[in-house]
C-alpha positions as CSV (number, residue, x, y, z in Angstrom):
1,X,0.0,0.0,0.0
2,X,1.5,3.7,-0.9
3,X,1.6,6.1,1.4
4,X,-1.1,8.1,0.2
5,X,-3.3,5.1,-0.2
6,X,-3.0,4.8,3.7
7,X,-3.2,8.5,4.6
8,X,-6.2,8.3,2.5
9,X,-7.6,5.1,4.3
10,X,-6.7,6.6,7.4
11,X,-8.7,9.6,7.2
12,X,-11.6,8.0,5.6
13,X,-11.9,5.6,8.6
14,X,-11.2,6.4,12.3
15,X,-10.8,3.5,14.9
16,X,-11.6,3.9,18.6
17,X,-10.7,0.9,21.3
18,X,-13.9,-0.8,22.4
19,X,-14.8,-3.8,23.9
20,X,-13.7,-6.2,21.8
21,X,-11.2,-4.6,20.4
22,X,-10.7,-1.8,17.4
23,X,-13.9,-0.8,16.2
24,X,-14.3,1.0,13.1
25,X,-16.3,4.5,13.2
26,X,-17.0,6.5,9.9
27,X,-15.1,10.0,10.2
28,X,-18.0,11.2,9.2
29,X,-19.4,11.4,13.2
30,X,-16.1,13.4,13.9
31,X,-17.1,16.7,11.7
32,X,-18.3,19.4,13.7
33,X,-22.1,20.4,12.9
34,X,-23.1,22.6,10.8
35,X,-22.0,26.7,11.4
36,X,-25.9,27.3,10.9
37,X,-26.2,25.5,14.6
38,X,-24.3,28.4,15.8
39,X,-27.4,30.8,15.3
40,X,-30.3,31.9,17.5
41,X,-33.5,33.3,16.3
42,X,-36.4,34.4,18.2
43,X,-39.5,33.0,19.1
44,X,-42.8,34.3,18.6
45,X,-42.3,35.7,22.8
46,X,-39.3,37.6,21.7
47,X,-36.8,35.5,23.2
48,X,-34.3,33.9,21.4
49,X,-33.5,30.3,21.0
50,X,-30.4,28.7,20.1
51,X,-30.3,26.7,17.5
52,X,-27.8,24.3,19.6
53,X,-30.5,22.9,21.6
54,X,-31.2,20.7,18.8
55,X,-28.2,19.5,18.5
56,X,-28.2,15.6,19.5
57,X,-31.0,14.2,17.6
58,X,-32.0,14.2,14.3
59,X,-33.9,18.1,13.0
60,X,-36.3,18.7,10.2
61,X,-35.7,22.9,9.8
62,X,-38.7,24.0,7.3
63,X,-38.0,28.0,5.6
64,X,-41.7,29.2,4.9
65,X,-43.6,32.2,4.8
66,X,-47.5,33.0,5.6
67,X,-47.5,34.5,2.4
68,X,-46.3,31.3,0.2
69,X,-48.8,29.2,-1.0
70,X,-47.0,25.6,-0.8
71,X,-45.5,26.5,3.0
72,X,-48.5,27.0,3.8
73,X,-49.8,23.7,2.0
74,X,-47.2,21.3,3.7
75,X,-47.6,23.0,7.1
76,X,-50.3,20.4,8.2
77,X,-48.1,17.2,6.8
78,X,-45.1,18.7,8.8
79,X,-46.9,18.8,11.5
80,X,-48.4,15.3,11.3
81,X,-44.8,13.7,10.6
82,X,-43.6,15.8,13.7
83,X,-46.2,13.6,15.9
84,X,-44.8,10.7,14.0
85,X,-41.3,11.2,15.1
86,X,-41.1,12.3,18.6
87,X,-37.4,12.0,18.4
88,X,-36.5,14.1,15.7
89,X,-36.8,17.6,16.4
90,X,-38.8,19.7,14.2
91,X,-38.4,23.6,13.7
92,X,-39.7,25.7,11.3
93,X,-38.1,29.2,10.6
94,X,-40.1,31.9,9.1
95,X,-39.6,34.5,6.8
96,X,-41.5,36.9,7.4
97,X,-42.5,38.8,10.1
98,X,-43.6,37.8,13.8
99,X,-46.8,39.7,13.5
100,X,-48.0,37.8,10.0
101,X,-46.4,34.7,11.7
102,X,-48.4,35.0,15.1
103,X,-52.1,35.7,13.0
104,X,-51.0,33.0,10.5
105,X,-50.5,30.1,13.6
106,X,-54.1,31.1,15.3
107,X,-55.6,29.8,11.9
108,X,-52.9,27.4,11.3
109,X,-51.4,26.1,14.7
110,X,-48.5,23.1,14.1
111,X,-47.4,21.4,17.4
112,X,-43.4,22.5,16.4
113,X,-42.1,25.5,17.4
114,X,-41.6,28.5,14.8
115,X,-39.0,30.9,15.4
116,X,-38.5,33.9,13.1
117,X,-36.1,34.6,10.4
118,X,-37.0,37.4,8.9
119,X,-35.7,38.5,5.3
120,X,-32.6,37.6,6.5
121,X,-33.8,34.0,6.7
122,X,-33.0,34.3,2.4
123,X,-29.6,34.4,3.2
124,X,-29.6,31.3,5.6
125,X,-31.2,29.0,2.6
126,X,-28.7,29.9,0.7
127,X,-26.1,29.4,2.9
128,X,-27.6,26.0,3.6
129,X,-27.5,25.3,0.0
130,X,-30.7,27.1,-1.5
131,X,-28.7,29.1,-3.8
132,X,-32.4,30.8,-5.6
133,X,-33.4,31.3,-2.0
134,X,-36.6,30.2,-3.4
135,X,-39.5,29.0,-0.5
136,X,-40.6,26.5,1.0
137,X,-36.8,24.7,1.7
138,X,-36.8,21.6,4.2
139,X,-33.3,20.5,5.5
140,X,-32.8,17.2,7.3
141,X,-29.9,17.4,9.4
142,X,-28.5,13.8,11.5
143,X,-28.2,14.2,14.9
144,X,-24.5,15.3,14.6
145,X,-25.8,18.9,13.0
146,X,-25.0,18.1,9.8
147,X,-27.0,18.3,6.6
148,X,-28.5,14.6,5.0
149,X,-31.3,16.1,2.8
150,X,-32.4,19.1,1.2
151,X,-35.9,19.4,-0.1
152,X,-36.5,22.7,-2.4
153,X,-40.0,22.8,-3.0
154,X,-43.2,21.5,-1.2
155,X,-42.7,18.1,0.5
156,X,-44.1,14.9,-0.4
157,X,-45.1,13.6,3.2
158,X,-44.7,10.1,2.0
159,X,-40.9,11.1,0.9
160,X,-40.0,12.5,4.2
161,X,-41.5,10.0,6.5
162,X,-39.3,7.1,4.1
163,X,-36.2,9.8,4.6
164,X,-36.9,10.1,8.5
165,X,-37.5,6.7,8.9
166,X,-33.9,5.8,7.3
167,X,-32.0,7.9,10.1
């Protein structure tokens, strides 16, 4: 084996002592989450919440807006597949403001909790890897914070619950 074959093989593969010996882990639990769990937003009190708290279990983040026609749509299949999965944390971040939001939720109430975004909740799709910033945009993120599926577009609630069950 060359040098770089190993170096490659080494990094691709970590190994920790366990009970029975060397157990292989994929490096892949090692990476740090995401840089978006390093933000806080505010909930529809004022206060704001970190987005670290989720950190640990598996998160479904949904961008929407009360003014967007397929958020609004998927809304009630979110928050069905929310009640399905207890232990996957569910979130959704809006784009728009907490006066529209709070209205919207007395018509619409989802069991999740909604924090608020704002316009600047544009920039965080993208950075998250909506480059059109276009609405609504699901992320599935593992427990370790970092990002397993993207979802541009209304969900399919069959889709998601086959993608949530396979974490």
């Amino acid at each position: 084996m060359s040098r770089r074959s190993f170096l490659r093989q080494g990094l691709s593969t970590a190994f920790v002592l366990g009970v029975s010996g060397f157990t292989p882990i994929s490096s892949a639990s090692f990476l740090p989450a995401d840089p978006f769990f390093g933000l806080s937003f505010k909930d529809l009190a004022g206060d704001e919440q970190p987005l670290s708290s989720y950190l640990g279990k598996p998160v479904v983040l949904n961008f929407w807006a009360t003014w967007c026609a397929p958020c609004v749509e998927e809304m009630p299949d979110l928050d069905v597949l929310s009640q399905q999965f207890p232990e996957i944390g569910f979130l959704g971040l809006a784009v728009d403001t907490s006066r529209n939001v709070e209205k919207f939720l007395k018509k619409v109430p989802v069991q999740y909790p909604v924090l608020i975004a704002g316009h600047a909740g544009v920039e965080h799709m993208r950075n998250l890897g909506n480059k059109k910033g276009g609405l609504p945009f699901t992320v599935v993120f593992n427990r370790n914070g970092r990002i397993v599926h993207r979802i541009l577009g209304q969900i399919s609630a069959d889709d998601l619950q086959a993608k949530l069950s396979s974490l």
